[in-house]
N, CA, C and O of each residue as an XYZ file, in Angstrom:
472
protein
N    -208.461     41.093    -60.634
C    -208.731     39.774    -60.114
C    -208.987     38.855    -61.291
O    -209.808     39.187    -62.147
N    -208.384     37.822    -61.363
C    -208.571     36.648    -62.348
C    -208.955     35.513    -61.572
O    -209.004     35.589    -60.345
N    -209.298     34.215    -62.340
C    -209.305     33.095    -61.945
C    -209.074     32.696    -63.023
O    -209.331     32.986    -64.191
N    -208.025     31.269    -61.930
C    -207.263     31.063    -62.932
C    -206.596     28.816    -62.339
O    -205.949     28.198    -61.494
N    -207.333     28.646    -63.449
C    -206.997     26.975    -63.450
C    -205.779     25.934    -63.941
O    -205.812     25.817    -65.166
N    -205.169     25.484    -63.584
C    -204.275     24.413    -64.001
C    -204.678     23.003    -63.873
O    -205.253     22.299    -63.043
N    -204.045     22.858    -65.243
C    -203.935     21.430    -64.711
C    -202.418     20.601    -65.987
O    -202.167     20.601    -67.192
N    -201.777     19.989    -64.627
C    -200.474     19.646    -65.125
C    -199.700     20.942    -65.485
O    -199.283     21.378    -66.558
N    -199.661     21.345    -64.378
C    -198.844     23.045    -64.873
C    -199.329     24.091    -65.436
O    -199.060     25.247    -65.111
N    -200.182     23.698    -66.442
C    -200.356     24.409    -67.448
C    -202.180     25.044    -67.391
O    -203.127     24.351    -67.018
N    -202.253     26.178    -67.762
C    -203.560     26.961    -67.474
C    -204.664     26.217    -69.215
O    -204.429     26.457    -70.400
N    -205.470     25.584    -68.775
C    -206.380     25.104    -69.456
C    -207.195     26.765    -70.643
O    -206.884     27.808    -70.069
N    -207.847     26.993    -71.672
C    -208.310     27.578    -72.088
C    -209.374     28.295    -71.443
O    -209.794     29.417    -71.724
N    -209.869     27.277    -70.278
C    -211.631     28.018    -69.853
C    -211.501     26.705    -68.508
O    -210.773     25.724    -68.360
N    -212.455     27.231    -67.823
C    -212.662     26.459    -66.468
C    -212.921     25.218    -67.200
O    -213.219     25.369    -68.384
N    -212.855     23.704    -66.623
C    -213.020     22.509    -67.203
C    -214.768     22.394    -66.521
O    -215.047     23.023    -65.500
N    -215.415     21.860    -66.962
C    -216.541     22.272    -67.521
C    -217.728     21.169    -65.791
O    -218.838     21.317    -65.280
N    -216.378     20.081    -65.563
C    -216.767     19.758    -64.224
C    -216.619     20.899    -62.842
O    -217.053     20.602    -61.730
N    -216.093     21.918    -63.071
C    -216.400     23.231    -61.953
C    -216.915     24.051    -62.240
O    -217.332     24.820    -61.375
N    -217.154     24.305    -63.658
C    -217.982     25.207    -63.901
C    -219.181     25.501    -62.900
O    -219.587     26.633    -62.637
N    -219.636     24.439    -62.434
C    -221.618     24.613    -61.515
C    -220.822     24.634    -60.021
O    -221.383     24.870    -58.950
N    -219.451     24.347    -60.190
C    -219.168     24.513    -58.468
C    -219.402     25.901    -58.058
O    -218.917     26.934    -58.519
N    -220.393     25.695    -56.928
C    -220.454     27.047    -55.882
C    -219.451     28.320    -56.010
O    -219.559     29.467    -56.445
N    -217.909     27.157    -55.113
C    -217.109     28.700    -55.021
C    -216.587     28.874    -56.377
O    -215.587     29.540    -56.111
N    -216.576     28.723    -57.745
C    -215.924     28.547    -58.755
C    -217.196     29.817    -59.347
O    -216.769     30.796    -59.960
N    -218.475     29.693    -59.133
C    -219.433     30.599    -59.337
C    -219.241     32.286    -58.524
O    -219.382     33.471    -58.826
N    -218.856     31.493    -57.406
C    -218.739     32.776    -56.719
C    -217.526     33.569    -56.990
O    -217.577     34.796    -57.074
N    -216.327     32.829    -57.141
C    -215.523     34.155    -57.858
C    -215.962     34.726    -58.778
O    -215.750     35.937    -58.842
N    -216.621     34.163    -59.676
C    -216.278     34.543    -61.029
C    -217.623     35.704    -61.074
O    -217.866     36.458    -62.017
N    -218.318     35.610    -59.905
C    -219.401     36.319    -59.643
C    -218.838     37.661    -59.420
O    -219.275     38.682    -59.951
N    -217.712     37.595    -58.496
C    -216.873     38.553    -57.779
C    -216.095     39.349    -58.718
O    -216.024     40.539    -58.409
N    -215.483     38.998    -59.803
C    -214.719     39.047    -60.848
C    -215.642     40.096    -61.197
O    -215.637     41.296    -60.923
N    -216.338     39.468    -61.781
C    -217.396     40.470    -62.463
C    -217.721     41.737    -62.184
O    -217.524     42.711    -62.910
N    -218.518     41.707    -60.505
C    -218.614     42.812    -59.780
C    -217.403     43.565    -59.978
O    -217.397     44.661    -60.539
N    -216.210     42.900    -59.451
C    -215.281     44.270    -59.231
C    -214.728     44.971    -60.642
O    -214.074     46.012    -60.710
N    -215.155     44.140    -61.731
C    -214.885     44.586    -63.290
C    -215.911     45.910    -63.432
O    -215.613     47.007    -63.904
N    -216.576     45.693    -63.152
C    -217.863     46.359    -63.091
C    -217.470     47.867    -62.468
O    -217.325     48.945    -63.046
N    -217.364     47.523    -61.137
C    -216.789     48.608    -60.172
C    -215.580     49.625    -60.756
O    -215.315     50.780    -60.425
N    -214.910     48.690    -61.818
C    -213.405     49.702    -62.160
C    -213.786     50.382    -63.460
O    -213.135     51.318    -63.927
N    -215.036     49.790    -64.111
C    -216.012     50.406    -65.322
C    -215.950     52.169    -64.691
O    -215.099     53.047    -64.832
N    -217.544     52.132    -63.818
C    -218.318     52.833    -62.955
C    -216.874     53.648    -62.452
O    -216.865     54.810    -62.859
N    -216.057     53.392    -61.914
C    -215.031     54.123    -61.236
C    -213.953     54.799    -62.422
O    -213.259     55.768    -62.115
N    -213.910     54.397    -63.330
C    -212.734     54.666    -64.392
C    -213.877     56.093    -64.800
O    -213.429     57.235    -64.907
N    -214.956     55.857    -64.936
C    -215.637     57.071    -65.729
C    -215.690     57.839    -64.618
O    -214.638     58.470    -64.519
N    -216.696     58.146    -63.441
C    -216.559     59.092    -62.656
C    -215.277     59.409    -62.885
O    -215.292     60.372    -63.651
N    -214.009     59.060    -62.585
C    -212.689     59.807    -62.623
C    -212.746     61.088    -64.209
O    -212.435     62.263    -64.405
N    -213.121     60.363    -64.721
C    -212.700     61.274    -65.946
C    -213.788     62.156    -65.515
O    -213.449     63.207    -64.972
N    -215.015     61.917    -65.660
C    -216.051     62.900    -65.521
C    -215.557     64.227    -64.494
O    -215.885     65.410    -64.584
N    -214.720     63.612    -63.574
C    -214.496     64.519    -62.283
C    -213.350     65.593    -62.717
O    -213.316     66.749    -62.295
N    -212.268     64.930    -63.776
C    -211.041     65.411    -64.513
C    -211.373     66.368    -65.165
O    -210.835     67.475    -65.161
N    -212.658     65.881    -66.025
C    -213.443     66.918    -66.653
C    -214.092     68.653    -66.218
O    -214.167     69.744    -66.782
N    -214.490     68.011    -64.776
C    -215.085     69.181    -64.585
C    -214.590     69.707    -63.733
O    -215.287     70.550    -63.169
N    -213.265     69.505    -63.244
C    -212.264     69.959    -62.765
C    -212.472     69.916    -61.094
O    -211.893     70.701    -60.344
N    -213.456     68.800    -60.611
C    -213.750     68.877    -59.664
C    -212.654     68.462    -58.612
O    -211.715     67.965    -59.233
N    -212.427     68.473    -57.330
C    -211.311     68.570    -56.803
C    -211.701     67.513    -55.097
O    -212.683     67.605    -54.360
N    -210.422     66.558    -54.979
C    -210.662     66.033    -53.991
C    -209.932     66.291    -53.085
O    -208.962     66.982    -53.400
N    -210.074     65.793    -51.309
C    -209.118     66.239    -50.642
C    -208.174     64.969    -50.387
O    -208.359     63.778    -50.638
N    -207.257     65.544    -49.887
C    -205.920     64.875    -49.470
C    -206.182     63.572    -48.750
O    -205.599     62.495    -48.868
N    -207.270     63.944    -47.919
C    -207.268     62.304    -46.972
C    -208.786     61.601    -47.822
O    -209.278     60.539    -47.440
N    -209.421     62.492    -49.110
C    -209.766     61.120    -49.644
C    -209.250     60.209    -50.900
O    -209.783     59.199    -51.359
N    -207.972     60.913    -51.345
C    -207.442     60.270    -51.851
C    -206.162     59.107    -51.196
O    -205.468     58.308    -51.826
N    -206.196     59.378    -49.821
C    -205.485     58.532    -48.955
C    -206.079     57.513    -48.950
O    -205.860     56.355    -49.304
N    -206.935     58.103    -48.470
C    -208.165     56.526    -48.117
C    -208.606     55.793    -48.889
O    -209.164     54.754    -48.536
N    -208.447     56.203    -50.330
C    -208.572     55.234    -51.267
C    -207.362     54.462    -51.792
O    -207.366     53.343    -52.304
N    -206.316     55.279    -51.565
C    -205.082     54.709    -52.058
C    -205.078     53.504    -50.848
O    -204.853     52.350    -51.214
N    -205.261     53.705    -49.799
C    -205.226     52.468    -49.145
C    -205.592     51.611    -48.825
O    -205.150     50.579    -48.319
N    -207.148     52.266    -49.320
C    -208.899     51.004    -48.631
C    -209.012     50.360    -50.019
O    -208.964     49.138    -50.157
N    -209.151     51.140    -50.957
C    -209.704     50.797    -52.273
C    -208.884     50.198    -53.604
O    -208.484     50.742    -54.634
N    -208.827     48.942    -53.147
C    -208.164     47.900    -54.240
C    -208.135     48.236    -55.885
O    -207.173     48.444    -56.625
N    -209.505     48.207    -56.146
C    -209.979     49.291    -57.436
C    -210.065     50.348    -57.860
O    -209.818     50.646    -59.029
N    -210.297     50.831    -57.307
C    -209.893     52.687    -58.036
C    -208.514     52.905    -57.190
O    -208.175     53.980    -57.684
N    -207.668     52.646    -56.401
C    -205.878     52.800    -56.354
C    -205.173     52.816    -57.605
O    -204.539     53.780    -58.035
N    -205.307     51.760    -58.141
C    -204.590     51.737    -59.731
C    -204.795     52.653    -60.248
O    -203.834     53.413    -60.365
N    -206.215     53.122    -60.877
C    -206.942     54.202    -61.501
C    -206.274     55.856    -61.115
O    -206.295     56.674    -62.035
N    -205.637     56.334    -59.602
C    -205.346     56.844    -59.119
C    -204.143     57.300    -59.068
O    -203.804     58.479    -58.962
N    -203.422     56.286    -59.149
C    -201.635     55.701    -58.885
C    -201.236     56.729    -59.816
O    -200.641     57.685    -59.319
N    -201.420     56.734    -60.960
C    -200.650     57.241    -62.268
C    -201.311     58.907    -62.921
O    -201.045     59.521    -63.954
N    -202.225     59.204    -61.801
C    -202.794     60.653    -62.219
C    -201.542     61.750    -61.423
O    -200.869     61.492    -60.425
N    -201.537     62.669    -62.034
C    -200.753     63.876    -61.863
C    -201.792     64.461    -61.267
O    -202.817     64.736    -61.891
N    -201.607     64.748    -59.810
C    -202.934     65.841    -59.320
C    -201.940     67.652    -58.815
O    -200.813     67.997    -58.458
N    -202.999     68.152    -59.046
C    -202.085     69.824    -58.344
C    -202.918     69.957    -57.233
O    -204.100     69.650    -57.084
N    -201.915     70.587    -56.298
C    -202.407     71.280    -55.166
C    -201.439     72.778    -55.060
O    -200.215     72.894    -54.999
N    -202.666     73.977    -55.068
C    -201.573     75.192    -55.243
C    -200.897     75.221    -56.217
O    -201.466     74.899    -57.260
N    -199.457     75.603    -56.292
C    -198.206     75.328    -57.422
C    -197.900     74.497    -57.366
O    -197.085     74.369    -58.279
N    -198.018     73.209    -56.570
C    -197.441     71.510    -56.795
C    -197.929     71.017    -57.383
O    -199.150     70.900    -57.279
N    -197.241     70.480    -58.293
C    -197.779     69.036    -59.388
C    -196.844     67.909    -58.848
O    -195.654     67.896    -58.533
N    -197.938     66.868    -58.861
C    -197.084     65.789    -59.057
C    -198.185     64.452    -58.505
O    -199.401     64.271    -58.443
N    -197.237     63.876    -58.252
C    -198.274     61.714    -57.914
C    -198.383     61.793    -56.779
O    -197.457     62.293    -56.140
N    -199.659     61.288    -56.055
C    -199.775     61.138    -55.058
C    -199.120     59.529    -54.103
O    -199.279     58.351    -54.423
N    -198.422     60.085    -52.961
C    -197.661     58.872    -52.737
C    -197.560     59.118    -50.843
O    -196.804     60.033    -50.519
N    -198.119     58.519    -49.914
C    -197.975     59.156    -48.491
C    -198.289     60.520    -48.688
O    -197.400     61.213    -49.184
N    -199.076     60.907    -48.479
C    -199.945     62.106    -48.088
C    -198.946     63.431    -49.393
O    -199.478     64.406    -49.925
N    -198.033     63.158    -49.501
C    -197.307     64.005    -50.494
C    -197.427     64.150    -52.054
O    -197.684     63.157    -52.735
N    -197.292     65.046    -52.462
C    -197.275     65.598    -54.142
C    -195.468     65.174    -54.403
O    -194.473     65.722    -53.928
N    -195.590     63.887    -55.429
C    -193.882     64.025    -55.650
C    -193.502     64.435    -57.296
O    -193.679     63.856    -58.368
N    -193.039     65.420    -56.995
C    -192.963     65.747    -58.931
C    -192.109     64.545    -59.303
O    -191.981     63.505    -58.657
N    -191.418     64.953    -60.729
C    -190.961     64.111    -61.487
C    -189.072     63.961    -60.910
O    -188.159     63.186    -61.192
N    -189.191     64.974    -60.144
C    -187.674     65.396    -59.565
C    -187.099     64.968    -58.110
O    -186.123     65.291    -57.434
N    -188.063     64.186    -57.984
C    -188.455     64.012    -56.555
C    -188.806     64.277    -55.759
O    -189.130     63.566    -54.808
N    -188.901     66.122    -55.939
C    -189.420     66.983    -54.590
C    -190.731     66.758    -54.241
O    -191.651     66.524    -55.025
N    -190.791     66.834    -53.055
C    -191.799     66.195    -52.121
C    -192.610     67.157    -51.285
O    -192.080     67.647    -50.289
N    -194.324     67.584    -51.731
C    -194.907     68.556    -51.220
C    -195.647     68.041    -50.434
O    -196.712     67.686    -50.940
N    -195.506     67.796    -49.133
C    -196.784     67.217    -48.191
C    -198.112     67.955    -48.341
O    -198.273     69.109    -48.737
N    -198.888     67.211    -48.012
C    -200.449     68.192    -47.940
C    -200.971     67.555    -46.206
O    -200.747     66.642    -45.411
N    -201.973     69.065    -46.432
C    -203.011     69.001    -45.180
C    -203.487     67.713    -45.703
O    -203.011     67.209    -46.720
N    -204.446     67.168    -44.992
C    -205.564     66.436    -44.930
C    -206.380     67.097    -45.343
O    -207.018     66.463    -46.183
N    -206.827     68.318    -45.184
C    -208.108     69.017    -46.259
C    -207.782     70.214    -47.492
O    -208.386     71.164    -47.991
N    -206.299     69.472    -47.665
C    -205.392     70.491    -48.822
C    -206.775     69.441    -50.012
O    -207.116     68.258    -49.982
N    -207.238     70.696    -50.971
C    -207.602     70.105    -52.151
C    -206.788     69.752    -53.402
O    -206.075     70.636    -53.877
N    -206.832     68.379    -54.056
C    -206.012     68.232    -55.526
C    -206.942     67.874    -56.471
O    -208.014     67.303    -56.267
N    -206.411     68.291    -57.667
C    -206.907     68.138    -58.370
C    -205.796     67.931    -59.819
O    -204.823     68.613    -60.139
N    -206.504     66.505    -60.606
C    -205.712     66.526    -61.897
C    -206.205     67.051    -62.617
O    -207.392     66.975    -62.933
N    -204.881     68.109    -63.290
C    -204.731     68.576    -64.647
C    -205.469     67.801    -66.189
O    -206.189     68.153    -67.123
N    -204.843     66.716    -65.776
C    -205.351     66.053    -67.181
C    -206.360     65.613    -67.471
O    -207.251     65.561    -66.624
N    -206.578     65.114    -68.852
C    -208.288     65.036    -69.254
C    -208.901     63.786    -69.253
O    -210.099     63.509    -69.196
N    -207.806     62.985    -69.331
C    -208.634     61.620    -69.244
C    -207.446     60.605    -68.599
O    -206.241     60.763    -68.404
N    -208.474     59.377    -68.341
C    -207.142     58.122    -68.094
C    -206.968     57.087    -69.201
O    -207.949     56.825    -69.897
N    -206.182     56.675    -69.351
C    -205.604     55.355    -70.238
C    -206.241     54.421    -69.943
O    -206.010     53.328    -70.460
């Protein structure tokens, strides 16, 4: 989430200094913050969890891929295993790099291989 000002087309350096004290101009940037915050707090648990090889299930990584604006991204680009499947999570399925497509239970556990995120 950004905010983001024009004027005459063109995006000014910094809010112009007459909205700065405006309410909703406060309140995004309030919001901004928070959810910066949130992808902090969320980027580490992930690794921490990568780390200790802890393992989630299928419908809660659904539910985030679909509820959760902020940690989706964070998510999008992890390689998780379930069983012998590797691959990205995409509709309830494991898709390797080949395309093949491993559906999971809803309480199939995955878990990524790798050690950290970018």
């Amino acid at each position: 989430m950004s905010l983001v000002c024009t004027k005459g087309g063109k995006p000014p350096k910094a809010v112009p200094a007459k909205l700065k004290k405006n309410a909703y101009v406060l309140e995004l940037k309030d919001a901004e913050k928070n959810l910066k915050e949130q992808y902090r707090r969320a980027k580490k648990m992930l690794e921490e969890m990568m780390e200790d090889g802890t393992p989630l299930l299928a419908r809660e990584i659904a539910n985030v891929m679909t509820y959760n604006p902020v940690i989706a991204p964070l998510l999008k680009p992890l390689v998780f295993q379930s069983g012998t499947a590797l691959g990205f999570y995409a509709d309830g399925a494991l898709v390797a790099a080949d395309g093949t497509r491993t559906e999971l239970a809803e309480d199939a556990e995955g878990r990524s291989p790798t050690r950290s995120i970018s």
